[in-house]
C-alpha positions in Angstrom: 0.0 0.0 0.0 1.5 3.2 -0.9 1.1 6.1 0.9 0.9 9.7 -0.6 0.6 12.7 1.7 -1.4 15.5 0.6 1.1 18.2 1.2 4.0 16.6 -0.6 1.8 16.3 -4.1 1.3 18.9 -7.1 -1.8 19.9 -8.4 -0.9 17.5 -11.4 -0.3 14.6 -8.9 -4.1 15.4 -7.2 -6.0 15.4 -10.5 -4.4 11.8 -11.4 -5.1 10.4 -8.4 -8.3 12.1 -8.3 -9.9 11.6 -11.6 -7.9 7.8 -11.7 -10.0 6.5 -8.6 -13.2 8.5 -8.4 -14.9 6.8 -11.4 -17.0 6.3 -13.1 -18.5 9.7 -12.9 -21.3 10.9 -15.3 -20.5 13.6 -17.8 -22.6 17.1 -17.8 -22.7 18.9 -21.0 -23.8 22.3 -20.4 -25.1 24.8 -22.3 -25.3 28.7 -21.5 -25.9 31.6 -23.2 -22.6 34.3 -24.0 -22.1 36.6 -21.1 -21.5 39.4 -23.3 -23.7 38.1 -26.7 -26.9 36.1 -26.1 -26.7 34.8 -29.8 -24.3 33.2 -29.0 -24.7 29.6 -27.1 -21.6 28.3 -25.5 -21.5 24.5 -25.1 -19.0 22.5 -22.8 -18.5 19.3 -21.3 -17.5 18.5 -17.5 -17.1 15.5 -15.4 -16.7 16.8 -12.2 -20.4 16.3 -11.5 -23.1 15.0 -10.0 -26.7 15.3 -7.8 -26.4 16.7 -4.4 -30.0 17.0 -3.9 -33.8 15.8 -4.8 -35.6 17.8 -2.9 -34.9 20.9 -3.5 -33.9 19.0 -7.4 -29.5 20.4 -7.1 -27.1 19.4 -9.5 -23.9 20.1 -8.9 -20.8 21.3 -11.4 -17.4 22.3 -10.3 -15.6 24.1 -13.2 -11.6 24.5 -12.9 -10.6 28.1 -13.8 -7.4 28.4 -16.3 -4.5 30.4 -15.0 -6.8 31.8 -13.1 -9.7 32.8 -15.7 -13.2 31.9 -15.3 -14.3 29.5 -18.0 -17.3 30.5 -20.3 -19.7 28.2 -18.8 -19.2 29.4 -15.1 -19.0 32.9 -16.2 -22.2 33.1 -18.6 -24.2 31.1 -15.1 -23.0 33.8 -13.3 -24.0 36.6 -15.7 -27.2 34.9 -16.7 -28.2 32.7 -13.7 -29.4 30.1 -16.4 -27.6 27.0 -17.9 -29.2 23.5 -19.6 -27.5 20.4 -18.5 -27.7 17.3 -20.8 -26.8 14.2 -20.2 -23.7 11.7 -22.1 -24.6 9.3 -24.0 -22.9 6.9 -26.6 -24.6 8.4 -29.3 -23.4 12.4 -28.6 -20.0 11.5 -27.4 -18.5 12.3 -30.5 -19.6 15.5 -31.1 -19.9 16.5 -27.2 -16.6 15.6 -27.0 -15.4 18.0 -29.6 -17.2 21.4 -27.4 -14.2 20.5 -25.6 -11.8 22.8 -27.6 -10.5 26.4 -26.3 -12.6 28.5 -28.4 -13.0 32.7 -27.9 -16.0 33.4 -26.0 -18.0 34.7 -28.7 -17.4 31.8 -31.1 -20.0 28.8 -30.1 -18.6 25.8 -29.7 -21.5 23.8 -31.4 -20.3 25.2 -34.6 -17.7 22.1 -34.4 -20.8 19.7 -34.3 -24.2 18.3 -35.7 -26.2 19.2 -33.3 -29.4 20.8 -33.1 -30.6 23.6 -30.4 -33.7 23.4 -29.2 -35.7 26.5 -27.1 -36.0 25.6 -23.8 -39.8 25.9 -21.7 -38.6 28.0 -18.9 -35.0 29.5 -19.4 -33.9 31.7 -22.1 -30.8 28.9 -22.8 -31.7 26.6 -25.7 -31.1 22.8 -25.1 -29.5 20.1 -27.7 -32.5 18.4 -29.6 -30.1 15.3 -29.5 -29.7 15.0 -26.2 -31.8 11.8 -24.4 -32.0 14.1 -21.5 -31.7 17.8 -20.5 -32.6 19.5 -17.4 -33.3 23.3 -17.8 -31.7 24.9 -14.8 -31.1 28.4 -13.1 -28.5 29.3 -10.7 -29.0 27.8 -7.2 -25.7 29.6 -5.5 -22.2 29.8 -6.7 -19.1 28.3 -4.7 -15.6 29.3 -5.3 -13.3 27.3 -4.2 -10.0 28.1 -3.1 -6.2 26.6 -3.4 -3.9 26.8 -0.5 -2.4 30.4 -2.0 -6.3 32.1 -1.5 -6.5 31.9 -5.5 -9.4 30.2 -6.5 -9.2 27.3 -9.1 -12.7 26.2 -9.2 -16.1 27.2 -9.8 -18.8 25.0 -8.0 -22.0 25.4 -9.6 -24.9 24.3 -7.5 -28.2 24.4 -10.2 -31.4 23.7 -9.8 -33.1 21.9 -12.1 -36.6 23.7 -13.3 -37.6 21.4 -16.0 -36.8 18.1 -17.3 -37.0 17.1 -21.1 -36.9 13.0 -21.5 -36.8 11.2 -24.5 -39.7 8.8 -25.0 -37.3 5.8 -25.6 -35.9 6.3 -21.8 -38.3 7.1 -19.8 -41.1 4.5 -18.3 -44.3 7.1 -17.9 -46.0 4.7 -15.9 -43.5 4.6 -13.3 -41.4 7.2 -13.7 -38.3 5.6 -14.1 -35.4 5.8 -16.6 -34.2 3.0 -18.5 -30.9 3.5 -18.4 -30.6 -0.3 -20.9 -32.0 2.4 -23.8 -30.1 5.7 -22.1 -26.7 4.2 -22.9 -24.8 6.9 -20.3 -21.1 6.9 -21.0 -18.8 7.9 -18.2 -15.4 9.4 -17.6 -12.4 7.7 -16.7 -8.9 9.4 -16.3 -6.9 10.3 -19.4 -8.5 9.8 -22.6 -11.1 7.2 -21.4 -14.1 5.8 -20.8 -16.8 3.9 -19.9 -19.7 2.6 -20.8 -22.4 0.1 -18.7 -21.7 -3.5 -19.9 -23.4 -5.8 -17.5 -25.9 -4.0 -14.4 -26.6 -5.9 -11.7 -28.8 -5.6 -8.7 -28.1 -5.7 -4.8 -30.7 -5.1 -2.3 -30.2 -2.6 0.6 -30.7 -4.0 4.1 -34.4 -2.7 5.7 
């Protein structure tokens, strides 16, 4: 068993470790409008996420800041108080994955895919018609969260979710569950890879 102290690591050190041993974790694509430009629709992907909450409905999205700068995600949620979070799937990998590239604010990042927006019921952000799922969400409260120098490197965005769209094919009306057989999430690994859900199984909690 090896043992790594906290203090003795880099930043680079944390994220392997990190991203290497808490997984799977689902992906969040985003979708906000320009802080600056509401034509424009900036689109990014992030897997530091997850629900912290279903009653109040909270999803939770920590953005890392680079050298310091607030990404365009975090910083239109700010401005705007509205973002659309849609889940992975194997189908929109592809192109979700390409929203990934450093692109000027003012240039939309779905411009490098096929994908179709949508206008959403309740915010003024317009969703991905290809998405499975989507969650229309505004600003819940905004966390920054600082290194050991006082600087902060991340942007915890707690949303809360206003309105689901759910795709016929994964959602059971009758009981309002997903089928996550027909959802087909994909999940992030460390490095370049991923995951997908081969073989579920199920384990009953004690009573």
């Amino acid at each position: 068993m090896h043992t790594l102290l906290s203090t003795e690591l880099t930043a680079k050190d944390h994220y392997k470790l990190l991203s290497g041993s808490v997984v799977p974790r689902p992906i969040a694509f985003v979708t906000t409008l320009c802080s600056e430009n509401q034509q424009v629709v900036n689109a990014a992907p992030f897997s530091f996420f997850t629900i912290i909450s279903s009653s109040p409905p909270i999803l939770a999205i920590s953005v890392s800041r680079r050298d310091g700068e607030m990404k365009d995600t975090a910083r239109n949620a700010l401005k705007h108080k509205e973002l659309v979070v849609h889940l992975t799937d194997e189908q929109n990998l592809e192109d979700i994955n390409a929203t990934a590239a450093s692109l000027p604010p003012f240039e939309s990042e779905l411009n490098l895919t096929k994908f179709h927006v949508k206008p959403s019921e309740i915010v003024k952000v317009p969703g991905i018609l290809e998405a499975k799922i989507r969650f229309e969400c505004t600003l819940h409260e905004h966390i920054p969260i600082r290194d050991d120098q006082g600087v902060v490197a991340n942007d915890l965005i707690l949303a809360r979710v206003v309105c689901y769209h759910v795709s016929e094919a994964v959602y059971e009306l009758e009981t309002g569950y997903i089928k996550t057989d027909q959802l087909n999430p994909v999940a992030r690994l460390a490095g370049h890879d991923y995951a997908q859900i081969q073989k579920p199984f199920e384990l009953k909690r004690p009573t």
